[in-house]
C-alpha positions in Angstrom: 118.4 108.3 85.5 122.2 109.1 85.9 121.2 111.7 88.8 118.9 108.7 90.6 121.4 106.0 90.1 124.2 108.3 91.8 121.9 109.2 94.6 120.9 105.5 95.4 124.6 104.5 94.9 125.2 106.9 98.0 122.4 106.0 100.0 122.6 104.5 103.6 118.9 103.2 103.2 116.9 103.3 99.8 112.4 103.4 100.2 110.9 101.7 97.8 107.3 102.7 97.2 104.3 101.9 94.7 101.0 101.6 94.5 99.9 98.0 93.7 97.2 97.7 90.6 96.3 94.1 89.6 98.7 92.3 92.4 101.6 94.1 91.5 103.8 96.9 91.2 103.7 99.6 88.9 105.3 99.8 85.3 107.2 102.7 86.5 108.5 101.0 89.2 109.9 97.9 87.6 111.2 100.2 85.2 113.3 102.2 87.3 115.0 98.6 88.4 115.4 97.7 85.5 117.5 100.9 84.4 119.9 100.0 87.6 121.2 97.4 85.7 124.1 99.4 85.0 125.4 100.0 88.2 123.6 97.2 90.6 126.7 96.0 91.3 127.6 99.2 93.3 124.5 99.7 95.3 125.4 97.3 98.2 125.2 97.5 102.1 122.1 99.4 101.9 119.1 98.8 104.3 116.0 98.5 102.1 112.5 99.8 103.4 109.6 99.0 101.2 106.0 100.8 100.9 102.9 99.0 99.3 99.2 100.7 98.9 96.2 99.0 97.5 92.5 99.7 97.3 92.1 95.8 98.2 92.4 95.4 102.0 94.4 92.3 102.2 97.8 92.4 102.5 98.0 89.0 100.8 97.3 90.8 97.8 100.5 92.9 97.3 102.9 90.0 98.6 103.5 89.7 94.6 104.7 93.1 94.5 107.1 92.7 97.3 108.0 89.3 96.3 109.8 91.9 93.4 111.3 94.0 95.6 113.0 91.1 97.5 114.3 89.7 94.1 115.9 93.1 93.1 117.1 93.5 96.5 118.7 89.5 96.3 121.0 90.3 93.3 123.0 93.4 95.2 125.3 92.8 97.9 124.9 93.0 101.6 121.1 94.3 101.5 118.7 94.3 104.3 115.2 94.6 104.4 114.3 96.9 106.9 110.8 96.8 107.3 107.0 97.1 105.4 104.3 99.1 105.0 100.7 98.1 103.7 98.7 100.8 103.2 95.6 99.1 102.6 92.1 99.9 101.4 93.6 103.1 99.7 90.5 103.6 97.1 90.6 107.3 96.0 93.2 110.1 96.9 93.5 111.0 100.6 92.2 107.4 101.6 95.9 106.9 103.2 95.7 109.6 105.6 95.7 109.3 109.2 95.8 105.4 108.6 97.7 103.3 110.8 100.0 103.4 107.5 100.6 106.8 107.6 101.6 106.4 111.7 103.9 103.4 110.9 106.0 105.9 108.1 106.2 108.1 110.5 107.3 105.8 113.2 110.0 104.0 110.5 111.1 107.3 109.7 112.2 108.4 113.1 114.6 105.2 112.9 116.2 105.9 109.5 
C-alpha cells in the first residue's frame, strides 16, 4: 500500500474506477480509501476523474457509488472532479467494449 499511496501522493490527476454491485462500490475500493488515511492530508491539488460500470442501465443507480467518491475527494485539499464515466448495461465480460463508455475514456484520456 506504501508503493500506491507514494504514487497517488505524486499524481497530477488520480482515476478512480469500480464496478458497482448492489448500488455501490466495491469492498476493494473502499478499502483502498480507507488505507489512505495515513497520508490524505498529502494528496491535495489533484484533479479527480471517476469511472462507474453496472449491469443496471441507469445511471441513477451508481450515483451512491459516486456520492463516495465525492466524500473521499471533500476531505483532501484543493481537489477537482474532472469528469464521469457510466459504463452502463455491462452484464458479462466484454459488454463495455466499443460502448459509448469506452469512446468517452478515450476522449478523457487525450485531456489528462
Amino acid at each position: 500500500m506504501a508503493e500506491v499511496l507514494d504514487k497517488m501522493v505524486a499524481a497530477d490527476v488520480i482515476d478512480m474506477e469500480t464496478h458497482v454491485y448492489f448500488f455501490t462500490m466495491k469492498g476493494q475500493m473502499k478499502t483502498l480509501i480507507d488505507r489512505t488515511v495515513p497520508r490524505y492530508t498529502e494528496i491535495s491539488n489533484k484533479g479527480f476523474y471517476f469511472i462507474v460500470a453496472a449491469a443496471d442501465s441507469r445511471k441513477q443507480a451508481m450515483e451512491r457509488t459516486l456520492e463516495g467518491f465525492r466524500a473521499f475527494t471533500s476531505c483532501l485539499n484543493r481537489s477537482k472532479e474532472k469528469g464521469i464515466i457510466y459504463g452502463t448495461g455491462a452484464w458479462k465480460k466484454g459488454d463495455i467494449k466499443g460502448s459509448r463508455a469506452m469512446t468517452q475514456a478515450y476522449e478523457m484520456g487525450t485531456k489528462v
